[in-house]
Predicted model as a PDB file, atoms N, CA, C, CB and O in Angstrom, pLDDT in the B-factor column:
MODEL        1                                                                  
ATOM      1  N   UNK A   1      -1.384  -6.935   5.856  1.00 86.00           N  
ATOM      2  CA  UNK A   1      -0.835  -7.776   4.801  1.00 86.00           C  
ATOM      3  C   UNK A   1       0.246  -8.651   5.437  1.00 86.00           C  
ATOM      4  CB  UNK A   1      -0.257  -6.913   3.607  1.00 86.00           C  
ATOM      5  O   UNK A   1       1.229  -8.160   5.993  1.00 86.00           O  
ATOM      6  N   UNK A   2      -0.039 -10.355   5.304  1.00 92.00           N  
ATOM      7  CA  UNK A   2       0.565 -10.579   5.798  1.00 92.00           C  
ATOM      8  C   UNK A   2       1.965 -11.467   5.072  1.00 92.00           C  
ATOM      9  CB  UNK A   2      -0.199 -10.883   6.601  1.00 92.00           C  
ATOM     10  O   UNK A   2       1.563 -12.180   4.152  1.00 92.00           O  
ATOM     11  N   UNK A   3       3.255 -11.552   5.260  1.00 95.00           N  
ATOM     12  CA  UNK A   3       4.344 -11.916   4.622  1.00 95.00           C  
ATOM     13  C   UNK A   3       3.749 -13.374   3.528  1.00 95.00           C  
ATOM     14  CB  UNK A   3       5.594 -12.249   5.903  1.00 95.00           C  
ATOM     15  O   UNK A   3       3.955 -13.406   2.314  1.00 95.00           O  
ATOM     16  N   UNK A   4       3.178 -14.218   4.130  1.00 96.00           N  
ATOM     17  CA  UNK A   4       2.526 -15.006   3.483  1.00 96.00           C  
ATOM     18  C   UNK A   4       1.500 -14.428   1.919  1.00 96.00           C  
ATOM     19  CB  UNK A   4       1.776 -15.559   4.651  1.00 96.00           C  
ATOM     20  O   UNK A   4       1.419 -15.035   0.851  1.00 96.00           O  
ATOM     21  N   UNK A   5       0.950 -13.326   2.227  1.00 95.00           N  
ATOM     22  CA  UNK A   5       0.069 -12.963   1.477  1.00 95.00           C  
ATOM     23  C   UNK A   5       0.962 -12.009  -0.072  1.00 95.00           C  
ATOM     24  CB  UNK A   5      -1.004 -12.088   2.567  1.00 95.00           C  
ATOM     25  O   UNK A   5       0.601 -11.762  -1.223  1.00 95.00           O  
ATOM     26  N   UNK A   6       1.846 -11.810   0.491  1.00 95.00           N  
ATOM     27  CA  UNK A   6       3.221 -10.817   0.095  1.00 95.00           C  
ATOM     28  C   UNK A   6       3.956 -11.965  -1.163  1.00 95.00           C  
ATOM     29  CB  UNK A   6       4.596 -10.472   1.895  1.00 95.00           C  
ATOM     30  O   UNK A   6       4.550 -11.847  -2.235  1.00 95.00           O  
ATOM     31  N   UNK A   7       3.456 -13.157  -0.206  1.00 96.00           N  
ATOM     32  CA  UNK A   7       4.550 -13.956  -1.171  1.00 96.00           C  
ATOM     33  C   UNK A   7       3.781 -14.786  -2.584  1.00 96.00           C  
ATOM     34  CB  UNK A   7       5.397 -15.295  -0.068  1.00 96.00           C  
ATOM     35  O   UNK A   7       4.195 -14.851  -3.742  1.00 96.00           O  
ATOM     36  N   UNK A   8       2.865 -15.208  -2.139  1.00 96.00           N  
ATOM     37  CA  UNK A   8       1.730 -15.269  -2.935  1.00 96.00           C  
ATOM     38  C   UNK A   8       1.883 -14.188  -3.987  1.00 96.00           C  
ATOM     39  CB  UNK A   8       0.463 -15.121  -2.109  1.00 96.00           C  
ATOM     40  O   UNK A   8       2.083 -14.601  -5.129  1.00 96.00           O  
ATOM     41  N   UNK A   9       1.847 -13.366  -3.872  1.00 96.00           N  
ATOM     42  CA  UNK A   9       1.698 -12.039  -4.985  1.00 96.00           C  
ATOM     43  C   UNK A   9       2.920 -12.218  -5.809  1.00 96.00           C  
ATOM     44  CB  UNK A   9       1.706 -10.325  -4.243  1.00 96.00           C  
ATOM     45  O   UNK A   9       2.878 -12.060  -7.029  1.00 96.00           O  
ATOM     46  N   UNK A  10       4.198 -12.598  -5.068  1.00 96.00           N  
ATOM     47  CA  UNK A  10       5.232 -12.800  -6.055  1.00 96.00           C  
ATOM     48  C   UNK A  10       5.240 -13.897  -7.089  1.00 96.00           C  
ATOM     49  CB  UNK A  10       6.324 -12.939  -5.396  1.00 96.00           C  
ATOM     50  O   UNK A  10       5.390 -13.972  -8.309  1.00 96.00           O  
ATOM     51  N   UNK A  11       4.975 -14.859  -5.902  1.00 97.00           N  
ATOM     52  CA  UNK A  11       4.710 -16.363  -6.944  1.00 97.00           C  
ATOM     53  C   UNK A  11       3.606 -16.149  -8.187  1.00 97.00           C  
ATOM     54  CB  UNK A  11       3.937 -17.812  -5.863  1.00 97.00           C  
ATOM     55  O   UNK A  11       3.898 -16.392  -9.358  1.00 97.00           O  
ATOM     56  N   UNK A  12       2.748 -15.828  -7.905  1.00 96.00           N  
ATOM     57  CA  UNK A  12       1.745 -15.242  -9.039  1.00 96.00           C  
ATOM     58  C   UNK A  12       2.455 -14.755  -9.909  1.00 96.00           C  
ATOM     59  CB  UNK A  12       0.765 -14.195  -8.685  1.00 96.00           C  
ATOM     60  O   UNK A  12       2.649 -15.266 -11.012  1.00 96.00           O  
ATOM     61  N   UNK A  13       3.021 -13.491  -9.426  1.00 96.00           N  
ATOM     62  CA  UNK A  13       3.849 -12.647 -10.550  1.00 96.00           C  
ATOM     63  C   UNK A  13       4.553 -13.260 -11.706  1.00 96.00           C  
ATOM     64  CB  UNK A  13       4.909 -11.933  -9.923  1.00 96.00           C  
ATOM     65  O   UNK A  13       4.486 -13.177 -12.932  1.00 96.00           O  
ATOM     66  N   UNK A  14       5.536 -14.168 -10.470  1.00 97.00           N  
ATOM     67  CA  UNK A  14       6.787 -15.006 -11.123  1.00 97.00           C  
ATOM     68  C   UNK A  14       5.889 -16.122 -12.459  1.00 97.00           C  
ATOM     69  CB  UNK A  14       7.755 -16.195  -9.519  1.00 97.00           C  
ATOM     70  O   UNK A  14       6.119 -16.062 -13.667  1.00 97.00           O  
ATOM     71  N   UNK A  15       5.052 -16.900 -11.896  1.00 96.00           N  
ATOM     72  CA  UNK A  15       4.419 -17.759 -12.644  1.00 96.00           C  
ATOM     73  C   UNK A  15       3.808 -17.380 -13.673  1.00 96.00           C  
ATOM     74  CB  UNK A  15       3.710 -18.340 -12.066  1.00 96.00           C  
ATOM     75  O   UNK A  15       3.681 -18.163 -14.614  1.00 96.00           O  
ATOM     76  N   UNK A  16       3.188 -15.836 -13.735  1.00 95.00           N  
ATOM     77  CA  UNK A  16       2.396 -14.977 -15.092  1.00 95.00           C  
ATOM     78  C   UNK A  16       3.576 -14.643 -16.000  1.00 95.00           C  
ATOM     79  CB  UNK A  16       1.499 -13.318 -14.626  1.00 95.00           C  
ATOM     80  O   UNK A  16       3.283 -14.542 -17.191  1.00 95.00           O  
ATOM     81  N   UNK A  17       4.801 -14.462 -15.680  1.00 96.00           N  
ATOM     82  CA  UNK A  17       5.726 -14.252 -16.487  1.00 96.00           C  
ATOM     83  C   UNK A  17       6.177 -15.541 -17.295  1.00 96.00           C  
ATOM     84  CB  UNK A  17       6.712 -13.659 -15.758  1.00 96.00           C  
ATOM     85  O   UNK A  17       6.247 -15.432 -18.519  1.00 96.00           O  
ATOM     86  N   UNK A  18       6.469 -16.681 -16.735  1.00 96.00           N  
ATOM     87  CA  UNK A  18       7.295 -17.773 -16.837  1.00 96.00           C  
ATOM     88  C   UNK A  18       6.146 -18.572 -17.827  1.00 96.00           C  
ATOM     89  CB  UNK A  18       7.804 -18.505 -15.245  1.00 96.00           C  
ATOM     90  O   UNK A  18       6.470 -19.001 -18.934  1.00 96.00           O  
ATOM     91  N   UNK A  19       4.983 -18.690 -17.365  1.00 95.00           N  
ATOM     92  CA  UNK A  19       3.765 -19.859 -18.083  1.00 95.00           C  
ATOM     93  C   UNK A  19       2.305 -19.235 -18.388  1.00 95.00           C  
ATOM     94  CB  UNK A  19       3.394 -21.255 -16.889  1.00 95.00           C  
ATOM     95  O   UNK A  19       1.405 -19.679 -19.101  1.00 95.00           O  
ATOM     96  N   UNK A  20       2.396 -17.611 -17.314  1.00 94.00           N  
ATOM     97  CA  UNK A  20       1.062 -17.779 -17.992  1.00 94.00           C  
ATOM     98  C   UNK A  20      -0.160 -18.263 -16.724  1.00 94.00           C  
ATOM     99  CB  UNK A  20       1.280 -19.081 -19.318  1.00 94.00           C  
ATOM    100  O   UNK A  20       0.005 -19.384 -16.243  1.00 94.00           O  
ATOM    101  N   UNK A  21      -1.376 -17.404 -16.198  1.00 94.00           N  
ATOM    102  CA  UNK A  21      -2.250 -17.687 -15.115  1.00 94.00           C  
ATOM    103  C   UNK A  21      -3.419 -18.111 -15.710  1.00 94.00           C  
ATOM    104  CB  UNK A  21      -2.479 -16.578 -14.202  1.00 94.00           C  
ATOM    105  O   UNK A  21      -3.638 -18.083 -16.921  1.00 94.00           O  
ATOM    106  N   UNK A  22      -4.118 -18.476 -14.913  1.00 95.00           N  
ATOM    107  CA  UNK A  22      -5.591 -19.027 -14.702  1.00 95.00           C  
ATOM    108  C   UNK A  22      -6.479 -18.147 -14.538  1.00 95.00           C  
ATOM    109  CB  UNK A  22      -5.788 -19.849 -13.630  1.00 95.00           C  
ATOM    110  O   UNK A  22      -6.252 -17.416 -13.574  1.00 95.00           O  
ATOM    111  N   UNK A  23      -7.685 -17.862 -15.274  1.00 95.00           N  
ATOM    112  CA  UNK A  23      -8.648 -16.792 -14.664  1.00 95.00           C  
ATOM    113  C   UNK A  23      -8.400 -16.949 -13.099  1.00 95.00           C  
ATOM    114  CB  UNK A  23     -10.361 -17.065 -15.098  1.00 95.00           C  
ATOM    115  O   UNK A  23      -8.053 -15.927 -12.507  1.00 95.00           O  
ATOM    116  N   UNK A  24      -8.496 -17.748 -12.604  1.00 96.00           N  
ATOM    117  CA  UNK A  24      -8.372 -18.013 -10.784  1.00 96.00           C  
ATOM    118  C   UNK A  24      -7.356 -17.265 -10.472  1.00 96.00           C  
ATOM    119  CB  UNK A  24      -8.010 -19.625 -10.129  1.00 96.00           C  
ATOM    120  O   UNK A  24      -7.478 -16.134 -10.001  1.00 96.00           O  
ATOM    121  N   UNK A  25      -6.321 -17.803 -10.695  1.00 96.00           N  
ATOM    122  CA  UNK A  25      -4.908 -16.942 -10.436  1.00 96.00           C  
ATOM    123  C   UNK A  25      -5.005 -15.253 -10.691  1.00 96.00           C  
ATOM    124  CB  UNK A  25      -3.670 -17.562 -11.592  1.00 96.00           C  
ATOM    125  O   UNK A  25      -4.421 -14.334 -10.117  1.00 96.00           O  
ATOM    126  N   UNK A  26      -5.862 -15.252 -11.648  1.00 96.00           N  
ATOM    127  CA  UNK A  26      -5.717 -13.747 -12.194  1.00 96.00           C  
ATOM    128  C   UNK A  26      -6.689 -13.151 -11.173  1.00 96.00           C  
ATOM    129  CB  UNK A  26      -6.194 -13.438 -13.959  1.00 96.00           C  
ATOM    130  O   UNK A  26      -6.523 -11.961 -10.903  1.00 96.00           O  
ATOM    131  N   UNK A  27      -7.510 -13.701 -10.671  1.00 97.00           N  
ATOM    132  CA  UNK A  27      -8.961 -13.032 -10.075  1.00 97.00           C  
ATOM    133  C   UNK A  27      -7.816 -12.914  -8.765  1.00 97.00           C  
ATOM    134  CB  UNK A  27     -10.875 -14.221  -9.898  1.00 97.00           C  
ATOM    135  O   UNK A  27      -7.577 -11.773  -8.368  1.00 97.00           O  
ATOM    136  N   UNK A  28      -7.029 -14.209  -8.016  1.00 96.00           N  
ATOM    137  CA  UNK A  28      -6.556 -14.066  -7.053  1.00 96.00           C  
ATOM    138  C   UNK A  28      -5.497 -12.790  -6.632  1.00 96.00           C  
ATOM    139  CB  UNK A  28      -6.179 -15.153  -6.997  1.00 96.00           C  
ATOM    140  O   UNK A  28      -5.351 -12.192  -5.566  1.00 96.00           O  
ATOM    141  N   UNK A  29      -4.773 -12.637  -8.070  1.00 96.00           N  
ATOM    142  CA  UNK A  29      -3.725 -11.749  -8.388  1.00 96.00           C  
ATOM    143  C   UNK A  29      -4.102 -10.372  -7.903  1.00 96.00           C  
ATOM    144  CB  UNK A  29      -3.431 -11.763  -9.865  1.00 96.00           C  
ATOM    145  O   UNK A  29      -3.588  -9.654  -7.046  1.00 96.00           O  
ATOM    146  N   UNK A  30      -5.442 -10.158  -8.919  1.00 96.00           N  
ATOM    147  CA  UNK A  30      -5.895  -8.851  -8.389  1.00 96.00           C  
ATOM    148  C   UNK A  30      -6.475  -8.461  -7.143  1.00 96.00           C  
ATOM    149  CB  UNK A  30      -6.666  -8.469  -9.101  1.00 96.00           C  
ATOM    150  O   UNK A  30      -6.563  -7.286  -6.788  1.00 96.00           O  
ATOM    151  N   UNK A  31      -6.900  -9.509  -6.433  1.00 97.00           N  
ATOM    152  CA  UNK A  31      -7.707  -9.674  -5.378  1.00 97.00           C  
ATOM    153  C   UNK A  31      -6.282  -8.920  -4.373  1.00 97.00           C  
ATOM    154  CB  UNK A  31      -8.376 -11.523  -5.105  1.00 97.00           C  
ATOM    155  O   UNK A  31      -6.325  -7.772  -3.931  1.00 97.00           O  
ATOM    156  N   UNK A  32      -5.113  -9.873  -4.182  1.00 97.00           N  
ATOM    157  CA  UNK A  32      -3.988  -9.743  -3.411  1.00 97.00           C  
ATOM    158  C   UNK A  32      -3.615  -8.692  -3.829  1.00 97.00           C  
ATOM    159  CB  UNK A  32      -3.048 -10.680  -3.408  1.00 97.00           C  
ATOM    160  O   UNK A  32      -3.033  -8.235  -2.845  1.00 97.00           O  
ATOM    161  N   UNK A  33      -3.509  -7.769  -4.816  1.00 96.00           N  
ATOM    162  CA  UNK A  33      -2.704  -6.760  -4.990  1.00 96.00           C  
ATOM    163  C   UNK A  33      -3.670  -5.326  -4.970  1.00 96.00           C  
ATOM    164  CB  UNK A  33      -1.881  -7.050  -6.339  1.00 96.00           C  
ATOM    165  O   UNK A  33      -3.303  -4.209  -5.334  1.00 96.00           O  
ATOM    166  N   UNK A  34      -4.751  -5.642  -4.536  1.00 97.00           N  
ATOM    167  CA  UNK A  34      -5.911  -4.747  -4.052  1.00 97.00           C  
ATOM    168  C   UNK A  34      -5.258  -4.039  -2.576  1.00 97.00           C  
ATOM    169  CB  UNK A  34      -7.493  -5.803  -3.756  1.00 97.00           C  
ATOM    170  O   UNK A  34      -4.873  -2.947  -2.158  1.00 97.00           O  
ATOM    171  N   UNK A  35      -5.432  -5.530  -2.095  1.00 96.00           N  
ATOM    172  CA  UNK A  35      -4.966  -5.742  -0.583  1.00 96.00           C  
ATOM    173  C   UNK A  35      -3.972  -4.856  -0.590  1.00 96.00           C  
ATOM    174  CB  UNK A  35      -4.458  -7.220  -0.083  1.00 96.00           C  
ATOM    175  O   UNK A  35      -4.277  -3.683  -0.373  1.00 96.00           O  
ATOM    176  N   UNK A  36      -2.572  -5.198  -0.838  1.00 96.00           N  
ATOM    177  CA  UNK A  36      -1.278  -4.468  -0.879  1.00 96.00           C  
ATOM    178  C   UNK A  36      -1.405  -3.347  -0.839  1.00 96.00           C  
ATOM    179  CB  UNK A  36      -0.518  -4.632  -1.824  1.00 96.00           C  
ATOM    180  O   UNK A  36      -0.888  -2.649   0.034  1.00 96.00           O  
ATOM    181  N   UNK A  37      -2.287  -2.811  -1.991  1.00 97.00           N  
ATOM    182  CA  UNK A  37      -2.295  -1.595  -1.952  1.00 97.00           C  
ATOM    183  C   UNK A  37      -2.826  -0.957  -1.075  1.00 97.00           C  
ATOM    184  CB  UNK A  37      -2.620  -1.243  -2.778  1.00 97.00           C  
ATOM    185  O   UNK A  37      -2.067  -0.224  -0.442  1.00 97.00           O  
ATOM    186  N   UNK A  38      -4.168  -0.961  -0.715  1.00 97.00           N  
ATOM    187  CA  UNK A  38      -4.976  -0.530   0.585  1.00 97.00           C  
ATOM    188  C   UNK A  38      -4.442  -0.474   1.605  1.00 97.00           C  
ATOM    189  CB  UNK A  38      -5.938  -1.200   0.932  1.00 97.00           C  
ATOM    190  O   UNK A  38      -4.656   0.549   2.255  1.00 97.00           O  
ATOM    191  N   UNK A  39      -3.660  -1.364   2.113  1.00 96.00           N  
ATOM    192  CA  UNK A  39      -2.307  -1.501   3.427  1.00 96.00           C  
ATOM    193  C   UNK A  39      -1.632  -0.704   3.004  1.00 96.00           C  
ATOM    194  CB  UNK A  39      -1.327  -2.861   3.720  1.00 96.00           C  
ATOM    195  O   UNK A  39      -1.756   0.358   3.613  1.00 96.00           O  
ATOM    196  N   UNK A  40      -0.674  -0.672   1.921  1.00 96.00           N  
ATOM    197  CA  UNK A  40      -0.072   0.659   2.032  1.00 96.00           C  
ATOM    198  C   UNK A  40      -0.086   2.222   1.880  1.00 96.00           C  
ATOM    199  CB  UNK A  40       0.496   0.516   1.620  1.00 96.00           C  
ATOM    200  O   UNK A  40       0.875   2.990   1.830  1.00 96.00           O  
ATOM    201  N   UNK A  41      -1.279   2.459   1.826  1.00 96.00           N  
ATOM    202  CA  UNK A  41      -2.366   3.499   1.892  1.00 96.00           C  
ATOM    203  C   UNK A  41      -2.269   3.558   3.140  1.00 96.00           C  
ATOM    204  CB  UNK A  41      -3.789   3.265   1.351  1.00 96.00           C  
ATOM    205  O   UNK A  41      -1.387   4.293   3.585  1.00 96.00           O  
ATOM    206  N   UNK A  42      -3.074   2.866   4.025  1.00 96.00           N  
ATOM    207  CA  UNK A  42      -3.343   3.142   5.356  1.00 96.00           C  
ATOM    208  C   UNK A  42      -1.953   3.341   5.428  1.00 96.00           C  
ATOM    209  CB  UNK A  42      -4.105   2.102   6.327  1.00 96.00           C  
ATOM    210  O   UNK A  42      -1.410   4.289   4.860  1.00 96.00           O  
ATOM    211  N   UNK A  43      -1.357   2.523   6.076  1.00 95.00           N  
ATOM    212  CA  UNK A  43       0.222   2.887   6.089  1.00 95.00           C  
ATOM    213  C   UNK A  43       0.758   4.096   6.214  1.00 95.00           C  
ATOM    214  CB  UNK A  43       0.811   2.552   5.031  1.00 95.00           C  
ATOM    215  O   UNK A  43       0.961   4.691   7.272  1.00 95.00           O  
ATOM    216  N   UNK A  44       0.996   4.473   5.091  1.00 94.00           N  
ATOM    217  CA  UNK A  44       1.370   5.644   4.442  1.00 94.00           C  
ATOM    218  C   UNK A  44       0.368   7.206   5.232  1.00 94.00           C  
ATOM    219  CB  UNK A  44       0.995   5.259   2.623  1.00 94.00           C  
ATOM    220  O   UNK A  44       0.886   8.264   5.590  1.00 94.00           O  
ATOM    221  N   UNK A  45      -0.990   6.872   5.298  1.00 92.00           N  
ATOM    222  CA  UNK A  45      -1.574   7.905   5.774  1.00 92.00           C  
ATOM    223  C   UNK A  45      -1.627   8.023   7.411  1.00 92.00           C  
ATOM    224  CB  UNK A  45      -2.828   7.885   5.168  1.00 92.00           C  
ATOM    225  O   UNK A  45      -1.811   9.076   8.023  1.00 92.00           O  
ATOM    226  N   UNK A  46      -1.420   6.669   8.019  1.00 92.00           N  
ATOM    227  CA  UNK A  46      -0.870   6.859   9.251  1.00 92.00           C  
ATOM    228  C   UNK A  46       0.464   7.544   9.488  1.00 92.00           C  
ATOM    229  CB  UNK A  46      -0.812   5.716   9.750  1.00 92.00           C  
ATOM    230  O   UNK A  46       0.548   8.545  10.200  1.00 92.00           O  
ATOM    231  N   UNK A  47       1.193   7.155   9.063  1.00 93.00           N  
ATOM    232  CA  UNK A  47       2.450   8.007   8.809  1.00 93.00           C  
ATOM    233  C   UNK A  47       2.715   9.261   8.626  1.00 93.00           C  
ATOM    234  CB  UNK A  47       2.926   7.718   7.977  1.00 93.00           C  
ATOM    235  O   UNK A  47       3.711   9.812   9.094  1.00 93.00           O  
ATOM    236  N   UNK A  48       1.610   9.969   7.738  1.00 90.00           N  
ATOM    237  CA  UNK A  48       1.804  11.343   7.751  1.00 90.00           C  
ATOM    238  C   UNK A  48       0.849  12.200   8.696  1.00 90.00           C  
ATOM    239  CB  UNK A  48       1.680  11.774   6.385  1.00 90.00           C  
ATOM    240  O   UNK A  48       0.878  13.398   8.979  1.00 90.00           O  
ATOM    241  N   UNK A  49      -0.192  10.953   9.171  1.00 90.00           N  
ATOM    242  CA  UNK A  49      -0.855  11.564  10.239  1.00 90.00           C  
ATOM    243  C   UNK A  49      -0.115  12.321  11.750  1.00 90.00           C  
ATOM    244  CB  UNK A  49      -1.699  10.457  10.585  1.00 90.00           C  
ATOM    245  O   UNK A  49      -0.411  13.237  12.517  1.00 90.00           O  
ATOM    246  N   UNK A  50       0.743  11.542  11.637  1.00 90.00           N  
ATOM    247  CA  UNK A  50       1.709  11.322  13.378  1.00 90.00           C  
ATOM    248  C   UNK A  50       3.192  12.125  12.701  1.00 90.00           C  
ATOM    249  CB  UNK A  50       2.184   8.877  14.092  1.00 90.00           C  
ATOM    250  O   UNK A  50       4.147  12.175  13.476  1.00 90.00           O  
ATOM    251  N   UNK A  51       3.383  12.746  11.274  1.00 91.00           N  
ATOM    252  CA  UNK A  51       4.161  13.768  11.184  1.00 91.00           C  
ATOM    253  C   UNK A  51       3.905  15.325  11.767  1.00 91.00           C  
ATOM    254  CB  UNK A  51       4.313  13.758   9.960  1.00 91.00           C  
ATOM    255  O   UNK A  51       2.879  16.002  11.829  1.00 91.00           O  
ATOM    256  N   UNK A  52       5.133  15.562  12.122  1.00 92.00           N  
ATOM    257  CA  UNK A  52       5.010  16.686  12.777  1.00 92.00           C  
ATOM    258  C   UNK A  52       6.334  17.444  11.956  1.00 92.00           C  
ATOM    259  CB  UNK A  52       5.050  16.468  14.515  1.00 92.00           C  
ATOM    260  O   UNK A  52       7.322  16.783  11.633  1.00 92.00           O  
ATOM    261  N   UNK A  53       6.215  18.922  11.664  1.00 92.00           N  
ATOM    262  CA  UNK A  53       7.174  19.514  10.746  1.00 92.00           C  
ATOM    263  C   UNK A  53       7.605  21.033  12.164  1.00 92.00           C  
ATOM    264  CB  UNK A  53       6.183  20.052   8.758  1.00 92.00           C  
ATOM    265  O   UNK A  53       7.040  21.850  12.892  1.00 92.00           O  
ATOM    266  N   UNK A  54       8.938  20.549  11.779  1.00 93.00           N  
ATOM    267  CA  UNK A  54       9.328  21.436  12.906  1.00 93.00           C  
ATOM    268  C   UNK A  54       9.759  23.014  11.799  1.00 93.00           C  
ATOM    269  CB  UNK A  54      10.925  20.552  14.009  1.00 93.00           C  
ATOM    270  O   UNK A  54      10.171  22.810  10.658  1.00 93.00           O  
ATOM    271  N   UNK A  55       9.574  24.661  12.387  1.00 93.00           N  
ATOM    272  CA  UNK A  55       9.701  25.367  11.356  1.00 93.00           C  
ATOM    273  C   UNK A  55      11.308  25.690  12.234  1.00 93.00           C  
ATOM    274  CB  UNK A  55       8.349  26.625  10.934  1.00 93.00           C  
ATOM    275  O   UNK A  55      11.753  25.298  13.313  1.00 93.00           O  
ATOM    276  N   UNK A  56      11.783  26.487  11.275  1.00 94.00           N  
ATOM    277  CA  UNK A  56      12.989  27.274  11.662  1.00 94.00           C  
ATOM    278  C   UNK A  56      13.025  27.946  12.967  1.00 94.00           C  
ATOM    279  CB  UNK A  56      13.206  28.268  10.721  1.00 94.00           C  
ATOM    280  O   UNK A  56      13.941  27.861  13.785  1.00 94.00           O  
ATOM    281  N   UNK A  57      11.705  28.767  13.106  1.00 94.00           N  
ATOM    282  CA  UNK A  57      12.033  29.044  15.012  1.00 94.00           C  
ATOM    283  C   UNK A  57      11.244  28.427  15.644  1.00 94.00           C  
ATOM    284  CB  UNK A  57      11.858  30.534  15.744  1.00 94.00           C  
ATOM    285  O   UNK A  57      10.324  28.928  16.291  1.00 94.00           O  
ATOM    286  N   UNK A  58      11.471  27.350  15.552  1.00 91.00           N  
ATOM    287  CA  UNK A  58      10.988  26.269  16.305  1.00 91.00           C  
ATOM    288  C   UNK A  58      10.228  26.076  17.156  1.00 91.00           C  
ATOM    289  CB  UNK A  58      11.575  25.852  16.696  1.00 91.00           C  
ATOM    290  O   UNK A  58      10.327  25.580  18.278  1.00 91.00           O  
ATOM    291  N   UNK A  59       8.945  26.745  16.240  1.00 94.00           N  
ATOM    292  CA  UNK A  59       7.626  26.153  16.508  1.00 94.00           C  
ATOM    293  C   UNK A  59       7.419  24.989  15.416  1.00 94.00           C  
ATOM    294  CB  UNK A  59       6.431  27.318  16.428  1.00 94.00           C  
ATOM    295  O   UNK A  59       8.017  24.919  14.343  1.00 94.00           O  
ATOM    296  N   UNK A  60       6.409  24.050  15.925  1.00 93.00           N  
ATOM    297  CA  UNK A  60       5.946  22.970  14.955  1.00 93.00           C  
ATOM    298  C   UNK A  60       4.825  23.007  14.502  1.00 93.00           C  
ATOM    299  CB  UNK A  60       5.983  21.824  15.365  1.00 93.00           C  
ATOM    300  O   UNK A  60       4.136  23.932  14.932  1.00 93.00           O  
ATOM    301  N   UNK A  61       4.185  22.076  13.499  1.00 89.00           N  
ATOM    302  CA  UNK A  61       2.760  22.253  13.542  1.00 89.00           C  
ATOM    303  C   UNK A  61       2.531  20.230  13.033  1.00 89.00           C  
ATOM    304  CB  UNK A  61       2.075  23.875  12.138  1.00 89.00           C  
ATOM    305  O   UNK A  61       3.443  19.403  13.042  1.00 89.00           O  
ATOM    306  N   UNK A  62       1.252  20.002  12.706  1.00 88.00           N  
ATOM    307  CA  UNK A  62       1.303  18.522  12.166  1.00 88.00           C  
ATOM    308  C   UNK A  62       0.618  18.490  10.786  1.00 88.00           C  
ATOM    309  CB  UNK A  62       0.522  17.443  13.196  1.00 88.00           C  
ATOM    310  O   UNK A  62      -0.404  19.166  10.900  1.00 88.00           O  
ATOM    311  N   UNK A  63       0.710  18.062   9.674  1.00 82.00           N  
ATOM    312  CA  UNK A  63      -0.022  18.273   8.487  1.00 82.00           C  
ATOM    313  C   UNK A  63      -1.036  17.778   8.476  1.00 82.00           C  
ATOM    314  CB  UNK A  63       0.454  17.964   7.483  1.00 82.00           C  
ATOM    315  O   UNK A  63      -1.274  16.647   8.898  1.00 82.00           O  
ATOM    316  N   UNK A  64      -2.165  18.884   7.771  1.00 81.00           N  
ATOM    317  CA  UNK A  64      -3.258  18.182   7.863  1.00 81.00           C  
ATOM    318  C   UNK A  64      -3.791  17.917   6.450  1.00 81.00           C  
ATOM    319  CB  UNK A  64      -4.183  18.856   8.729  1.00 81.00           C  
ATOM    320  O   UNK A  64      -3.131  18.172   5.443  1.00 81.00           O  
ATOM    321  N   UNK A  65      -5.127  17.346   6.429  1.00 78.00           N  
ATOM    322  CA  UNK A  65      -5.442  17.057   5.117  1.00 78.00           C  
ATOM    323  C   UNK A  65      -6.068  18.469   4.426  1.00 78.00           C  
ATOM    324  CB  UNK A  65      -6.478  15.777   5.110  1.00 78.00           C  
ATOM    325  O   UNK A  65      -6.472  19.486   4.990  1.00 78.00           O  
ATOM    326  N   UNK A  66      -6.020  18.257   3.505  1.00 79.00           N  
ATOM    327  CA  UNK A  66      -6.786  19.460   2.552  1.00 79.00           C  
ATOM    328  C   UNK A  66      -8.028  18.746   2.170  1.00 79.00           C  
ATOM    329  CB  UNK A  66      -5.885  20.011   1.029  1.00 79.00           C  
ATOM    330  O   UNK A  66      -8.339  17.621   1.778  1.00 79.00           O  
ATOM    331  N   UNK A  67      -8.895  20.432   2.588  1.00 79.00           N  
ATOM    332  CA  UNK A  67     -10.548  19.879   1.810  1.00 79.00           C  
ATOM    333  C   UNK A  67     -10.538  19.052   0.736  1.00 79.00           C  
ATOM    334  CB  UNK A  67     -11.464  21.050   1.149  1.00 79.00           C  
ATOM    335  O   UNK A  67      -9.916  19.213  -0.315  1.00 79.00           O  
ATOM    336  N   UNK A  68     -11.344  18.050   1.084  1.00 71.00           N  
ATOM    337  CA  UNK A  68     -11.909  17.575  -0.587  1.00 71.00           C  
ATOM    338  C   UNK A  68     -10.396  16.421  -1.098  1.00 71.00           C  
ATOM    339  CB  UNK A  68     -12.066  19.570  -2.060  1.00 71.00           C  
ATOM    340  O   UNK A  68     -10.189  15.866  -2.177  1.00 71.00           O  
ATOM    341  N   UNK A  69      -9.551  16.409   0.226  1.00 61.00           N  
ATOM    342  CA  UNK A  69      -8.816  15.279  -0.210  1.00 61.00           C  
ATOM    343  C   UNK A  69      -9.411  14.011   0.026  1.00 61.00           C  
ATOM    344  CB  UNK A  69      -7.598  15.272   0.349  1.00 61.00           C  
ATOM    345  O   UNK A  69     -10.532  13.770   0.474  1.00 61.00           O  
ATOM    346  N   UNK A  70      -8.252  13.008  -0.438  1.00 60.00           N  
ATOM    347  CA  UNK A  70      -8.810  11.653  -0.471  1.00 60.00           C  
ATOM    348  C   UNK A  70      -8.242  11.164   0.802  1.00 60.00           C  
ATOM    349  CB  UNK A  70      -8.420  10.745  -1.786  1.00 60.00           C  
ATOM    350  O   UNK A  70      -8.471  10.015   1.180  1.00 60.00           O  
TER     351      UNK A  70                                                      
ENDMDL                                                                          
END                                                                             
């Protein structure tokens, strides 16, 4: 996602509040905020991929997913 694409989503925002969108705008709206989200998904699941939880006697382990997660 790129800062450009970020900003777009605001201006949309800002403009649905203020006047009011265009089926276009709206198709675009959702389109971009698909995006957002999916990036911060990955994101987020990279992140807890490369966590590592240290225990009290300091052994560690890394979390993993649970069956049947998403």
């Amino acid at each position: 996602m790129t800062q450009e694409q970020i900003a777009r989503i605001n201006a949309l925002a800002k403009k649905a509040k203020a006047e009011g969108l265009t089926a276009d705008e709206r198709a675009e709206q959702k389109q971009l905020r698909e995006a957002y989200i999916q990036a911060f998904r990955n994101s987020l699941k990279a992140q807890l991929d490369n966590t590592v939880v240290l225990r009290p006697d300091g052994t560690a382990y890394r979390l993993r997913q649970k069956k049947g997660g998403h």
